[in-house]
C-alpha positions in Angstrom: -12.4 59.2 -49.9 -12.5 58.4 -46.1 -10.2 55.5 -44.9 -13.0 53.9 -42.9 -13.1 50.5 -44.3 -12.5 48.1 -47.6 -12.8 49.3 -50.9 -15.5 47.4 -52.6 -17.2 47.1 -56.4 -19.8 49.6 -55.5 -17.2 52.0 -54.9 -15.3 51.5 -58.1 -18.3 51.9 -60.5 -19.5 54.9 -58.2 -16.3 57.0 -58.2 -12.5 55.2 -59.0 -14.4 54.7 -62.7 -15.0 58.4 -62.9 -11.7 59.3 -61.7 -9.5 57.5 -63.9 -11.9 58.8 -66.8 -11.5 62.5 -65.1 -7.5 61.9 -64.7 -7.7 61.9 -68.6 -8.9 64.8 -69.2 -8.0 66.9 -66.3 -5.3 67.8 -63.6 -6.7 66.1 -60.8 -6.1 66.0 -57.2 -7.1 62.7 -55.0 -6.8 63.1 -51.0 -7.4 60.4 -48.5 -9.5 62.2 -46.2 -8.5 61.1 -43.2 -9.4 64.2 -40.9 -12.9 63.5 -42.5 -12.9 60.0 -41.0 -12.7 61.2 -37.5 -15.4 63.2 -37.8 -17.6 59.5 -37.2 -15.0 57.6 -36.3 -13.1 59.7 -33.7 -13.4 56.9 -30.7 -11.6 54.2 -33.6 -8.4 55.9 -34.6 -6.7 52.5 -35.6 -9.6 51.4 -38.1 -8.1 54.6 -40.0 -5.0 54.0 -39.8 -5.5 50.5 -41.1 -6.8 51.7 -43.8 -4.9 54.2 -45.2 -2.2 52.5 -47.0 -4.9 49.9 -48.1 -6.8 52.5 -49.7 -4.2 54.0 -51.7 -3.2 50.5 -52.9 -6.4 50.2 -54.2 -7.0 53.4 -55.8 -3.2 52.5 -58.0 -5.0 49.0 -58.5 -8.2 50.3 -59.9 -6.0 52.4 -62.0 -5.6 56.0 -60.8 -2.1 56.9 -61.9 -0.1 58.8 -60.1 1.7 60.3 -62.9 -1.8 61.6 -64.2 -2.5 62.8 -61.2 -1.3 64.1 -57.4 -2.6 61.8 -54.4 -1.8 62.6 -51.1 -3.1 62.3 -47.4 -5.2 65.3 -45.8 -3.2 65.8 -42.6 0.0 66.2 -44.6 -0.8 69.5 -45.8 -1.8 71.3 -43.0 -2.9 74.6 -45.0 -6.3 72.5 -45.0 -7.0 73.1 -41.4 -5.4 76.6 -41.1 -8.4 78.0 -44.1 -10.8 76.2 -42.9 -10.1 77.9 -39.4 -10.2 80.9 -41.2 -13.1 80.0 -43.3 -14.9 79.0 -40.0 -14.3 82.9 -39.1 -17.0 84.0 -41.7 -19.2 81.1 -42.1 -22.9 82.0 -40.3 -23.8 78.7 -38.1 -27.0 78.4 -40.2 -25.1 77.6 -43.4 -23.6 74.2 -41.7 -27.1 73.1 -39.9 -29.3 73.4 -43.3 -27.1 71.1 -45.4 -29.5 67.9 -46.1 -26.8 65.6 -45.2 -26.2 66.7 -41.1 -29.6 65.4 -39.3 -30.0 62.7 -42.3 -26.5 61.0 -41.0 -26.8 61.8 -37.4 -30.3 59.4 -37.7 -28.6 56.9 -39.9 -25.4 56.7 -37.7 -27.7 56.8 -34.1 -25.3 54.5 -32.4 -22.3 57.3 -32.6 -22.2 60.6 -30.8 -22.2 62.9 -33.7 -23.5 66.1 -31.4 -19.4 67.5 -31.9 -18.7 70.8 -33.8 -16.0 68.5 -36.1 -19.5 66.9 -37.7 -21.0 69.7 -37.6 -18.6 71.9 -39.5 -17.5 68.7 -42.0 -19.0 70.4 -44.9 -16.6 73.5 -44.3 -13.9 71.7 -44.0 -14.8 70.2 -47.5 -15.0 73.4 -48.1 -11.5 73.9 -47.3 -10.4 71.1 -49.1 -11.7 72.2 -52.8 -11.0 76.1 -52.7 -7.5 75.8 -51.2 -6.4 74.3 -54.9 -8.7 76.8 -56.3 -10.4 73.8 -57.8 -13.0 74.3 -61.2 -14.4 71.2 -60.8 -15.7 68.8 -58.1 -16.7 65.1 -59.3 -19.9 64.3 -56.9 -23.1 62.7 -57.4 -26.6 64.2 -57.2 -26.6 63.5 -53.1 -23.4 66.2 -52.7 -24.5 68.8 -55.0 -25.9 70.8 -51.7 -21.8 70.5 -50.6 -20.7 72.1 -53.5 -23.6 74.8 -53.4 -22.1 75.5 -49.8 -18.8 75.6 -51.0 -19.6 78.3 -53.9 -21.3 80.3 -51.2 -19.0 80.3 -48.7 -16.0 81.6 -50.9 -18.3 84.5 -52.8 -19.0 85.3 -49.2 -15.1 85.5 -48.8 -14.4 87.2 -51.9 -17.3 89.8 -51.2 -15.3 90.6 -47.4 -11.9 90.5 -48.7 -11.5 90.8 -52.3 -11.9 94.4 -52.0 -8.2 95.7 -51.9 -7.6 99.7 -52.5 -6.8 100.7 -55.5 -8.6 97.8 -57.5 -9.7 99.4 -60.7 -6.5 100.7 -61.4 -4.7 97.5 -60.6 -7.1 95.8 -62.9 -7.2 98.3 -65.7 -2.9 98.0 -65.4 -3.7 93.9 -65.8 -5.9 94.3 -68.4 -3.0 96.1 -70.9 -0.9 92.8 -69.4 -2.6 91.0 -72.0 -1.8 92.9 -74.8 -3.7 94.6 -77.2 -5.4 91.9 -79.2 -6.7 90.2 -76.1 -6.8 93.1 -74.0 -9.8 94.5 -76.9 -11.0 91.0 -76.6 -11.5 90.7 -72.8 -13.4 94.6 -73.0 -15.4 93.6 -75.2 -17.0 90.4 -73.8 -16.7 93.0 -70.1 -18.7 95.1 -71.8 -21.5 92.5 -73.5 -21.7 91.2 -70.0 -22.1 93.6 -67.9 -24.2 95.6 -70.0 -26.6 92.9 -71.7 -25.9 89.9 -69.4 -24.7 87.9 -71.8 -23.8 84.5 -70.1 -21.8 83.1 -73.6 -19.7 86.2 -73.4 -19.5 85.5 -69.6 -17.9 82.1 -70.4 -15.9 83.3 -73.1 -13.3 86.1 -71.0 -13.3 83.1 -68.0 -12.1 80.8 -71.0 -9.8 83.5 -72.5 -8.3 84.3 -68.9 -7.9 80.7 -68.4 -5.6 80.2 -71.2 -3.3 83.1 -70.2 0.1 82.4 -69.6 2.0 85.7 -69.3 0.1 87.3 -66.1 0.2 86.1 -62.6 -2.4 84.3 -61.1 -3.0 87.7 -58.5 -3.7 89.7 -61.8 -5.4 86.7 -63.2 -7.8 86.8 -60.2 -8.2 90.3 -60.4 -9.5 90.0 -64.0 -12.1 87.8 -63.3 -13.4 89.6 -60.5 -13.5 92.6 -62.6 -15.3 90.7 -65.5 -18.1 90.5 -63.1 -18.1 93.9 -61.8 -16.8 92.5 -58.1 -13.9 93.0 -56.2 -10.4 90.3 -56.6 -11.5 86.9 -56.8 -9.4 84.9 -54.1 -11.5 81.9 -53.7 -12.7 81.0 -56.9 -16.4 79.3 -56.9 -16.2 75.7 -58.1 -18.5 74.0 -60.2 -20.0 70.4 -59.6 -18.9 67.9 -62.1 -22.2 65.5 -61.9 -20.8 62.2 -62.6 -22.6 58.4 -63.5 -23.8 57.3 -60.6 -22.9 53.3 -59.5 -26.0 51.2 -60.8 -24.5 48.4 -58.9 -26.2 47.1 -55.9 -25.0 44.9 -53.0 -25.2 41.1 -53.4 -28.7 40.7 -51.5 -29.7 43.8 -53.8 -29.4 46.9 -51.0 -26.5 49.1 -51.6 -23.5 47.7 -51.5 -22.0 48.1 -47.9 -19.1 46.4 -45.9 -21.8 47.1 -42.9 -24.5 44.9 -44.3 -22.1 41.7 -45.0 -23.1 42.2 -49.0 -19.8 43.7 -50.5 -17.6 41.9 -52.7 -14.0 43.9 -52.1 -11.6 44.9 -54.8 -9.0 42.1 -54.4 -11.2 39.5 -53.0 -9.5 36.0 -54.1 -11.3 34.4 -57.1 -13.0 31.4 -55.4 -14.4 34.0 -52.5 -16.1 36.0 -55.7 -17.3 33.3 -56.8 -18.2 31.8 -53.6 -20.2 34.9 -52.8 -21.8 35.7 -56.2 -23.1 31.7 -56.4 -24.5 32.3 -53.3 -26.6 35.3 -53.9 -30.2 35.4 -53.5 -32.2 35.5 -56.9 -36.3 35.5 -57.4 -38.0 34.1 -54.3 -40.6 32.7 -56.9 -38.1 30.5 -58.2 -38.1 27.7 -55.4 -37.6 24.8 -57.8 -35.3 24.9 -61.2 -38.3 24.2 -63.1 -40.0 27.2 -61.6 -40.1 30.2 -64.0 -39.0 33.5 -62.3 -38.7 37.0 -63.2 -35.5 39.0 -63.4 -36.5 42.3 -62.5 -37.1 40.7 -59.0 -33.6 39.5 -58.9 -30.0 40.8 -57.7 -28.4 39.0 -59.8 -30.4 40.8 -62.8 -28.9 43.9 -61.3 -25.1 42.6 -61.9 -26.1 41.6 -65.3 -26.6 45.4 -65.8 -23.6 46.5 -65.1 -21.4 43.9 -66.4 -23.2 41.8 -69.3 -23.7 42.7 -73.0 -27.4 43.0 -74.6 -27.2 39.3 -76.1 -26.4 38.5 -72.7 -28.9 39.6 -70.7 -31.3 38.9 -73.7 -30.6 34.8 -73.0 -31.5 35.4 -68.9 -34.5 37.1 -69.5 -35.7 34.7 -71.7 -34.4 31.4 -70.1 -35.5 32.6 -66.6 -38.6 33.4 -67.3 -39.2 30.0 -69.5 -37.3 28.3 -66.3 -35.1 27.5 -69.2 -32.3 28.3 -67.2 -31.2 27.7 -63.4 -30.2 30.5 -61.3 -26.5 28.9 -61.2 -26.4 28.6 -65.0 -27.5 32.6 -64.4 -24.8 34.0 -62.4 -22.1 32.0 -64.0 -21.4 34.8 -66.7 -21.2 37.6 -63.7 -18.4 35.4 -62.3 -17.0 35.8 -65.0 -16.9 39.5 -66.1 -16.4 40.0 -62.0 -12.7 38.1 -62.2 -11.7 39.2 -65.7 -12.6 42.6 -64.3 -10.1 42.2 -60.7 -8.0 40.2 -62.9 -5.8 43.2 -64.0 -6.6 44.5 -60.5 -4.6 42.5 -58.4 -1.3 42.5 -61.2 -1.3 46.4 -59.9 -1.7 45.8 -56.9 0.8 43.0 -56.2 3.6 45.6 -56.4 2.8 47.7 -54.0 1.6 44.9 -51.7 5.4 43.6 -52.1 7.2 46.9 -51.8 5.0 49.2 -49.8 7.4 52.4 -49.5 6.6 52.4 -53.7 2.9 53.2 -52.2 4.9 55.7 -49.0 7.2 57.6 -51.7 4.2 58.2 -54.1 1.7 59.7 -51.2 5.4 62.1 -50.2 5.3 63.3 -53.6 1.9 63.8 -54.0 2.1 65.7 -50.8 4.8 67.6 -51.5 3.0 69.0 -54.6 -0.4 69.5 -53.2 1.5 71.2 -50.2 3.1 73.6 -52.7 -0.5 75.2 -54.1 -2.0 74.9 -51.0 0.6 77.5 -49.4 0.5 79.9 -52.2 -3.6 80.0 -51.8 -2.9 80.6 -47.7 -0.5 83.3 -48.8 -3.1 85.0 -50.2 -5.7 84.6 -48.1 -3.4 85.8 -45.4 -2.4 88.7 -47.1 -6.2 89.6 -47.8 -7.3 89.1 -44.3 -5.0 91.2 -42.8 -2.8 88.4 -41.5 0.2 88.7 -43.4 2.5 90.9 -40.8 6.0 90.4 -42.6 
C-alpha cells in the first residue's frame, strides 16, 4: 500500500480482509510502498512520511501479524531499485504506455504533473517489487490484473534473453537425477505428456512436484522448470494474479470511499465520530418526512447494511422502510453498531503500538532484514545472468 493518507473501512474490506485471510494460508510479504507514493506525490514528501508509521499501525490493528508474515518498507531494501534499473534495460517503452491505468490516472489526477518517467515506469517498478521474491501469487482486484499481465511478460522476456546459460541440457539432465529415481521417472514423465501432448494437468503436476522439493537448490530448481517447458533457466518466475473479493462497501454519501471526498470513516476513528458520521449520512431523497415510505436500493445506508448486517436484518429495513415503518435513524442504528463492535478490537491492537512505537520500528527492521535477505539472493542471480557478476 502507498502511505499517502488514512487508512479507512473501504480499504479494510478491499484488501487488509484478504490479507489476513491470505497470511493463513500463505507466506506473505506486505511492503509500504513508499517509492510508489512519490510517484504522485513527489512535490509532498512529508504527507509520506506522516504516514508511514500510521500505516503500519493500522495494518497490526486490522490484524496482519507479523509473525505470519514479513512487512517491511520499500526503500529499505534497495535490491528493488537496482532490478528494476535492470528490468528498465529490456522493457520496450510501449509495454509501460498501453497499461489501462497510465492516461486513466494522469486525467483523474489533472491537477498533478504526472508527465515524469517515475509514473510512467510505476508499473515496472511493481514489477520489480513481485519478481525480486520470486512471488507465485499477487492478491489484486480485477482493475490490476493488466499489472500482473505486464509483470508475467516482462520476466518471460527476461528469462527468454538470459536464461539461456551454456551447457543447459546437461546441467538440467544432471538436476534431474538430483531428485532421485522415483521422482526423477516422475518429473519425465509429466516432461514428456507435456511437451508432447500439451497436457496442461501434467503441466501443473512437475511445477507442484518441483515445488515440494527440498534436496536441490533453488538454481537447479529453476533450471527444472524451465526445462519442463522446453525453455531455457527460469530466473524470474512468472506470477500469477490471486483475484480477490472486491470491497462492496461504499463511501458514506454512497461514492467510493475516499479521504478526498470528505466520505471515509477511518480505522480508529473514536466511537461518537462513527456514529456521528454514520447518523448523519444521507438516505432516500424520497423520504423527506418519517412518514414517507422510501426505497433502500436508493440508499447508502442500504449499502452498509450489505456489508455488515445479517439477512433478518436487512429483511426488517426493507420492509419498515418501504412501509415508512421505520425512520432512517432507527435504520442506521444497527450499522453503528456492527461499525464499533467491528473497530472495537481494532483499537485494543492498536493501543500498543501507539504507546510504544519502536514495537511498530523493530518489527518493520525485521521484516526488512528478511525481505532484504531474498531480495539479494534473486539480484545475485540476475547479476550473474546478465553478465554483471565480475568477482
Amino acid at each position: 500500500m502507498r502511505p499517502t493518507g488514512s487508512l479507512h473501512l473501504g480499504h479494510y474490506h478491499g484488501a487488509l480482509k484478504n490479507w489476513i485471510r491470505l497470511q493463513r494460508e500463505h507466506p506473505c510479504l506486505f511492503f509500504v510502498a513508499d517509492w510508489h507514493a512519490l510517484t504522485t506525490h513527489y512535490t509532498e514528501p512529508g504527507v509520506i512520511e506522516a504516514n508511514v508509521w500510521e500505516m503500519v499501525i493500522d495494518w497490526l490493528a486490522a490484524g496482519v501479524d507479523p509473525s505470519q508474515s514479513v512487512l517491511f518498507l520499500q526503500s529499505r531494501v534497495l535490491e528493488h531499485a537496482e532490478l528494476h534499473t535492470l528490468l528498465s534495460m529490456v522493457t520496450p517503452l510501449g509495454w509501460l504506455e498501453r497499461v489501462p491505468t497510465y492516461k486513466d490516472q494522469q486525467e483523474k489526477l489533472a491537477d498533478r504533473d504526472l508527465s515524469t518517467y517515475g509514473f510512467l515506469g510505476y508499473p515496472l517498478l511493481q514489477a520489480a517489487d513481485v519478481l525480486i521474491y520470486r512471488a507465485r501469487y499477487v492478491p489484486v482486484g480485477e482493475d490490476q490484473v493488466p499489472h500482473v499481465e505486464l509483470m508475467r511478460e516482462i520476466a518471460r522476456r527476461f528469462n527468454h534473453l538470459y536464461g539461456r546459460e551454456p551447457g543447459f541440457e546437461d546441467k538440467a539432465r544432471d538436476a534431474v537425477r538430483k531428485l532421485g529415481s522415483r521422482n526423477a521417472r516422475v518429473y519425465l514423465d509429466l516432461r514428456t505428456r507435456y511437451q508432447e501432448q500439451g497436457a496442461a494437468d501434467a503441466l501443473a503436476a512437475a511445477q507442484a512436484l518441483l515445488e515440494q522439493q527440498q534436496s536441490i537448490s533453488k538454481v537447479d530448481r529453476e533450471r527444472l522448470f524451465g526445462y519442463l517447458e522446453g525453455g531455457g533457466r527460469v530466473i524470474l518466475p512468472e506470477p500469477e494474479a490471486l483475484l480477490t473479493e472486491a470491497s462492496r462497501l461504499p463511501g458514506l454519501d454512497g461514492q467510493k470511499m475516499s479521504k478526498s471526498y470528505n466520505n471515509a470513516i477511518g480505522l480508529r476513528e473514536t466511537p461518537e465520530q462513527v456514529t456521528r458520521k454514520i447518523r448523519t449520512m444521507p438516505t432516500d431523497p424520497a423520504r423527506v418526512r418519517r412518514s414517507d415510505p422510501g426505497e433502500p436500493q436508493r440508499c447508502p445506508v442500504w449499502q452498509f447494511h450489505q456489508v455488515y448486517s445479517d439477512e433478518p436484518t436487512r429483511a426488517w429495513v426493507e420492509r419498515g422502510c418501504r412501509s415508512a415503518g421505520i425512520g432512517c435513524l432507527e435504520c442506521k442504528q444497527p450499522v453503528i453498531e456492527r461499525v464499533l463492535a467491528e473497530q472495537g478490537p481494532m483499537m485494543e491492537r492498536a493501543q500498543r503500538f501507539i504507546d510504544d512505537p519502536s514495537l511498530v520500528k523493530s518489527i518493520i527492521a525485521d521484516g526488512c532484514d528478511k525481505a532484504r535477505e531474498i531480495a539479494r539472493e534473486t539480484m545475485r542471480e540476475v547479476r550473474g545472468a546478465m553478465g554483471l557478476d565480475y568477482s
